[in-house]
N, C-alpha and C positions, 0 to 999 in steps of 0.2 A: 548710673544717672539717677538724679533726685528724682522726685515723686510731685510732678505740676501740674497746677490745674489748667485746664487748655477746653476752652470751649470753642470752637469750629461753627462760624455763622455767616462763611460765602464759599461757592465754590470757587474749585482753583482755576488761576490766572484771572481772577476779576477782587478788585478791592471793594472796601465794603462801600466808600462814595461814587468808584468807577473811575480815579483821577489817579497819579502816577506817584513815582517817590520823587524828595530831588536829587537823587541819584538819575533815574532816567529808569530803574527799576521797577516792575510791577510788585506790588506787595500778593503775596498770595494766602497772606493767615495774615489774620488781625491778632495783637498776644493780649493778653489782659495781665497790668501787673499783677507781682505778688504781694498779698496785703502783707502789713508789717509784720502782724503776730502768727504769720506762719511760716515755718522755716520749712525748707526743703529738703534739710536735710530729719525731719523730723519724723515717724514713723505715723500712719493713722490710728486712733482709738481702735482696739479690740470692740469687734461688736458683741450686742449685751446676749448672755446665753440664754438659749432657749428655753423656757418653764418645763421642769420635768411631768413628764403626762401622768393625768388623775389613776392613780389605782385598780384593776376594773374590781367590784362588786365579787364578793366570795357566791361561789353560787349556790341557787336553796337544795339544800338537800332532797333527794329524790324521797317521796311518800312512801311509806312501808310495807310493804307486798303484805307482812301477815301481824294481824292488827288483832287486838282483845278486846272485850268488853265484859265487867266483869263489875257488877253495880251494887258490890258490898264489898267491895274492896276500899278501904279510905281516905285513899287517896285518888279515885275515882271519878272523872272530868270531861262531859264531852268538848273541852278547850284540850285535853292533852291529845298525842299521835295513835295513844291506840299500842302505844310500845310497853312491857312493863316497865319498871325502874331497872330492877336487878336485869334487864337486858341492855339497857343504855337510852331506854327511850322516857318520854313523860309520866307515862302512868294508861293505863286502860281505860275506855272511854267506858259510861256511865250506864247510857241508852243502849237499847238494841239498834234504833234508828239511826244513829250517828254511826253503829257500826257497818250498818250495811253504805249507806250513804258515803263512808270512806273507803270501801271497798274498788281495788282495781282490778283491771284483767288480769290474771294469773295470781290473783292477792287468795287468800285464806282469813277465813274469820275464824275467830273461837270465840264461843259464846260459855260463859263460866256459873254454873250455878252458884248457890248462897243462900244461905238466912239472913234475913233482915233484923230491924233493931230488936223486933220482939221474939226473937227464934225461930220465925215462922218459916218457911222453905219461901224464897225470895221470887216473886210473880214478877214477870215483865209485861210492860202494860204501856199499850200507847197514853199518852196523856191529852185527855181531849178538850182539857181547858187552855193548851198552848193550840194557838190558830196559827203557828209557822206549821205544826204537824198534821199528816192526812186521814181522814176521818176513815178510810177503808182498812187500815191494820197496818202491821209492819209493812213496808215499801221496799222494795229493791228494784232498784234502774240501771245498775248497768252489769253491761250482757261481758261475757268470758267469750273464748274463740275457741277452734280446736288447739291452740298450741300453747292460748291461754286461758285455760278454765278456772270456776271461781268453786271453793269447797265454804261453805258456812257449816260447821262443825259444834256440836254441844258438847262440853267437858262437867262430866259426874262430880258429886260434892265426897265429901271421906263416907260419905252413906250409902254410894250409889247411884242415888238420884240425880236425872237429865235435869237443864237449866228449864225454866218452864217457863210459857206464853199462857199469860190469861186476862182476858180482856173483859173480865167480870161480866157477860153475859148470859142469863138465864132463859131468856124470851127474843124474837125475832124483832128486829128494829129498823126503824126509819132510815138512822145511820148508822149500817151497820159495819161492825170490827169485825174481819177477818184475822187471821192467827197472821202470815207470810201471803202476801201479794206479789206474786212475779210480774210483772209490769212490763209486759213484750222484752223478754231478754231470753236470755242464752249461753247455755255450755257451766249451766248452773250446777251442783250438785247441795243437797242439806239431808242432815244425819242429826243421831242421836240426840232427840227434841221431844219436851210432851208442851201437846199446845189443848189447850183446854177454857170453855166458857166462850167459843167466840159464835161469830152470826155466820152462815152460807157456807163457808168452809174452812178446816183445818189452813190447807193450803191451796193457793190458788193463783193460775194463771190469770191474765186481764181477758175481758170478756166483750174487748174492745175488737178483736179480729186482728192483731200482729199478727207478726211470726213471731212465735217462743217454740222450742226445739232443743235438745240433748240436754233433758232434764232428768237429775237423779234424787229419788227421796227414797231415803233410806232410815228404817230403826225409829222409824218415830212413833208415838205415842200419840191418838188423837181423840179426842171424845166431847161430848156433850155439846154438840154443832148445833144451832138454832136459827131456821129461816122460815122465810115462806114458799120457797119454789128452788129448784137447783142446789137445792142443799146436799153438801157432800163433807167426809173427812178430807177427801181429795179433789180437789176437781181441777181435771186438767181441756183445756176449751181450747181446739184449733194447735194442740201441739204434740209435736212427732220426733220420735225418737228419744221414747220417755223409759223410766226404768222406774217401778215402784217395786218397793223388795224389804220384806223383814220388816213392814210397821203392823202397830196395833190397834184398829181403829172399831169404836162402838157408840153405841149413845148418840144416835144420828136421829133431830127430829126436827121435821116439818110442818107447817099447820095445814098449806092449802095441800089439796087433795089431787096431787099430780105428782109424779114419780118423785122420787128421791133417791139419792144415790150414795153411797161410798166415795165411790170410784168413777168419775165420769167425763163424757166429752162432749158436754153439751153447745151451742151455738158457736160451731166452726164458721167461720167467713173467709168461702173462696180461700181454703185451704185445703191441702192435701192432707190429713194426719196418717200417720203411717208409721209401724214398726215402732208399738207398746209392748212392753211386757212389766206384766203385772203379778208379781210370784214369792210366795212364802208371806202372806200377809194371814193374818189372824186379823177377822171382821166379824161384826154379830152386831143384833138390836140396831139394823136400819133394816130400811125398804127393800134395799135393793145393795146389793154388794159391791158387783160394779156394771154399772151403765153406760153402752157405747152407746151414743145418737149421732146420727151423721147429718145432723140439721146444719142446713145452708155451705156442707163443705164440698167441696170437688168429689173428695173418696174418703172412704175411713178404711182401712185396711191392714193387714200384715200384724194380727192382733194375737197375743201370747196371754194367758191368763194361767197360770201354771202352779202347786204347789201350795196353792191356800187353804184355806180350814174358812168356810162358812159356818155360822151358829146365829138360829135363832131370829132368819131372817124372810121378808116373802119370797124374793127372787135374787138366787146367788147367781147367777148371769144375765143379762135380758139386754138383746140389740134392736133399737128402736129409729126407723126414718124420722120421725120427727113432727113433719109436713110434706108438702106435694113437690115441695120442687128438691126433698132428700136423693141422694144419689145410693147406690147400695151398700154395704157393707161386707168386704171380699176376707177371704182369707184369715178365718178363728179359728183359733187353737187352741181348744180347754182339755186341761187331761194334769192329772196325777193332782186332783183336789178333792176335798174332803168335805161333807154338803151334809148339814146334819138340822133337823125341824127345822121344814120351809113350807112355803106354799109349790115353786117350781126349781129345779136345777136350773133350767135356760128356757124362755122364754122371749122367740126372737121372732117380731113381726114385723115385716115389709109393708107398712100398710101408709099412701093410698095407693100401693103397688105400682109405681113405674118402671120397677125395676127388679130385679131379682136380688135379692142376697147370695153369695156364691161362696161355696167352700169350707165349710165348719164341719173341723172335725172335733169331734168329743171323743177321749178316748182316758183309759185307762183315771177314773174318778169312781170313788165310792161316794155314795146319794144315800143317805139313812132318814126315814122319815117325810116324805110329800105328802101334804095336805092336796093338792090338786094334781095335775097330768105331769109328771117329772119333766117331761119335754115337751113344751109345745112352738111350732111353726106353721108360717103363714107367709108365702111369698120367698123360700128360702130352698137354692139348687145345691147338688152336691154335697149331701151329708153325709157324716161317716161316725158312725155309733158305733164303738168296738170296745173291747178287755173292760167294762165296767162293771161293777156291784152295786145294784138297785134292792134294796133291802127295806122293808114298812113300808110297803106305799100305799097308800092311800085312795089313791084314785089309779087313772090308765099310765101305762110306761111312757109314751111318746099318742100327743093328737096333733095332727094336720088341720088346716082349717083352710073352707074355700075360698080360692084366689074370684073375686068378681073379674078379673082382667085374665081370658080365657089363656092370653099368652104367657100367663106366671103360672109355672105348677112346681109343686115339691118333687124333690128326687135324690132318693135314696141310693145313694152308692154301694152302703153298706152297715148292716143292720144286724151284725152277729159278733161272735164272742162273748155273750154277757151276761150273767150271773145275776137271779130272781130270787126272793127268798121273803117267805114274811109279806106276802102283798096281797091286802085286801082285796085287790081287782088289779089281778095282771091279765091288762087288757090293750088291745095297738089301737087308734082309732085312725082312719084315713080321711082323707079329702070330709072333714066335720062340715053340712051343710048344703053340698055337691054332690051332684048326678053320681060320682063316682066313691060315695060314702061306704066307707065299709070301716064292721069293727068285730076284732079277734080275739078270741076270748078264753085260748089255749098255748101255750108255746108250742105243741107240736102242730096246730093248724096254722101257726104265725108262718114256722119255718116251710110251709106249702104256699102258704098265700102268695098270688101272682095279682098285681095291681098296677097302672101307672107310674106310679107312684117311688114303682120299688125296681129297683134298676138290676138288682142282682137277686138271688137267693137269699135270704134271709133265717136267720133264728137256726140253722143247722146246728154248725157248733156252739151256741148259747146253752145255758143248766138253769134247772130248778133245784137246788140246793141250800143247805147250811154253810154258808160260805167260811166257818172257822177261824173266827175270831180270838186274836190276841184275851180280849177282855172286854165284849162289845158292854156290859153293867159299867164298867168305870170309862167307857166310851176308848178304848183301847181297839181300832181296829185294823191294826198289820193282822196282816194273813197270819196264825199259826203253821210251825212248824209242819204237821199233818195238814195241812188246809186243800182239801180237795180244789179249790182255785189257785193252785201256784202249776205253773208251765201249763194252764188252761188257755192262755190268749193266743190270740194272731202271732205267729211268730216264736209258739212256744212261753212264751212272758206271762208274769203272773198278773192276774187282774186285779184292779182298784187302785185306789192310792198309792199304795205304800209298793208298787213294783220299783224293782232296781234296775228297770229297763225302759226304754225311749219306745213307744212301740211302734212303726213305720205310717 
């Protein structure tokens, strides 16, 4: 059958006037002819084909996990990815800025030393006439995870020489350049770097109260820091689960006349900080070496200080509350460090005493040279002085000082194993300024004396001896071969530094 158009416009057994045929017939379809110019027997137009669909969009290529900068290179661009050429990418970006700023989680930076046009060894240096850039130092904002952490990395020139950070500062400033600003982030690590000439610190966390956390600096070079207060090569503020290891930091100066630091933890906020360690670092020519303060945190705790070489400094340890509403400082562990012309090895005061400091042990460290009390405490429970060499001292071995808050007293777990030699005044001083004052001025009256104070027997197995020295003239002091200090300690273990044992 052909193909008719048929439009249907009454239902059936009714026509469309309602009137009959003259047949006598109902009409039940009205037809509508067929116009001339269409034949029935004719096929319909093909309908017109569909527009074939747009293309989708190539997609952008994924940003480069491990990016360069490398700002005598030249072809050198912070418009390129950060990729070299000879790798397939644009070229290495210019700035150090640009490189951390392009950094992702799980990404790696390299940062590449150079001489610039005049030969000179190539200084990186925020640029503080561009106002896009942040007036506090290099910046880094975003954090790593544990499954994606970020490494920023220095690569040596054919000389040796780390890419260097200098931010041409000699004097403390209004707006000051920091070396590497961690900026509340995380799961960080930076290595072999010399950062030199900046204000407050080498490197430094924000002092804003995040959270910043599993941070590793490693091999760096730090020196000639310039501030007014809180100055450090290092300063880490409110952050836990740090690892500082193998740098070499000096040249720390301050103007106003409150601590200074290396190595510190100054204004925590409503933080935990917890489980530092601080070990194999070479420090000298600051105040203070490293400085815990537990201002304004929850706790400071679980603290490793291990394997350093102090020179030349007032106080190679010193843990400090802060203020009144500081919480204590639990759990220090100094041992197998090297403490040569200071004013104090450690120096740790609980003071306005709310609280006790708990748990520091000192243990196997050689102390050469105290101008003042090798150890002094105030406010501090559970000490444990054992396998160390106290040699030139100058003033008393260890002073206590009186707690005003009758319920803080000092207490001595343990006060032997320890080797004297060379001391102007080997002398113990107790509870300094309280009813319970006492001061010993014998090691064989030390190891008798009974006091509050002293929780166990004391000074028994401790010596007065030449402890036998490698070469203590060229400052050489592992134990010699004969060294009446070797299997002298707790445990058998040699004492000082340089023992090859952990000692319990």
């Amino acid at each position: 059958m052909g193909f008719t158009s048929l439009i249907v416009i009454a239902s059936i057994g009714m026509s469309a006037c309602g009137g009959q045929s003259s047949g006598g017939e109902r009409m039940s379809l009205t037809e509508t002819p067929i116009a001339p110019d269409q034949n029935p027997s004719t096929p319909a137009p093909e309908p017109e084909p569909e527009p074939e669909p747009e293309p989708e969009p190539e997609p952008e290529p994924e940003p480069p996990l491990i990016i360069t900068v490398e700002a005598t290179h030249p072809n050198a661009s912070d418009e390129n990815n950060g990729v070299p050429e000879e790798e397939g990418g644009s070229g290495p970006f210019k700035t150090l800025q640009a490189g951390l700023d392009n950094l992702l989680p799980g990404g790696t930076l390299y940062v590449k030393a150079g001489v610039d046009a005049n030969g000179e060894r190539y200084r990186y240096q925020v640029d503080t006439a561009d106002t896009t850039t942040t007036s506090q130092g290099f910046v880094l904002n975003t954090s790593g995870s544990d499954i994606t952490p970020i490494h920023i990395e220095g690569i040596a020139d054919n000389n040796g020489q780390a890419p260097l950070i200098d931010q041409g500062q000699t004097q403390s400033s209004e707006t000051p350049l920091s070396g590497i600003v961690l900026n509340c982030v995380s799961h960080i690590t930076i290595k072999n770097m010399e950062i030199r000439n900046v204000n407050d610190a080498g490197v430094t966390s924000s002092l804003s109260g995040c959270e910043t956390s599993n941070i590793t600096l490693e091999n760096l070079v730090i020196h000639d820091v310039f501030g007014e207060e809180w100055v450090a090569g290092i300063r880490l503020a409110g952050v836990s689960h740090a690892l500082v290891k193998g740098n070499t930091i000096y040249d720390i100066f301050q103007e106003l006349p409150t601590t200074q630091s290396v190595l510190d933890a100054p204004n925590t906020v409503n933080e935990t900080v917890t489980d530092i360690t601080i070990t194999d670092n070479t420090i000298s020519n600051s105040t203070t070496g490293v400085y815990l303060n537990s201002a304004r945190a929850r706790a400071l705790e679980n603290i490793t200080i291990s394997e350093n070489t102090f020179t030349d400094i007032n106080v190679a340890v010193q843990a400090s509350a802060g203020n009144d509403q500081a919480p204590p400082i639990n759990s220090i562990s100094v041992h197998h460090n090297l403490a040569e012309n200071m004013d104090h090895f450690l120096h740790a005061d609980q003071a306005p005493l709310i609280a006790t400091f708990d748990n520091f042990r000192i243990f196997n460290n050689t102390v050469v040279k105290t101008n003042k009390p090798a150890l002094e405490f105030r406010g501090v429970n559970a000490v444990s002085v054992y396998n160390n060499i106290f040699t030139e001292l100058q003033d008393d071995v260890v002073v206590t000082r009186h707690s005003p808050n009758a319920e803080i007293t000092e207490q001595f777990t343990r006060f032997d194993y320890n080797a004297y030699w060379q001391a102007d005044s080997l002398a113990w001083t107790l509870d300094l300024g309280g009813s319970e004052q006492a001061r010993v001025l014998t090691l064989e009256t030390w190891a008798q004396t009974e006091h509050p104070e002293l929780m166990s027997a004391v000074g028994t197995n401790s010596t007065v001896t030449a402890p036998g020295f490698e070469n203590a003239e060229i400052r050489d002091y592992r134990l010699s071969v004969d060294s009446p200090l070797r299997g002298a300690g707790l445990n058998q273990v040699d004492l000082g530094a340089y023992s090859d044992n952990e000692a319990p």
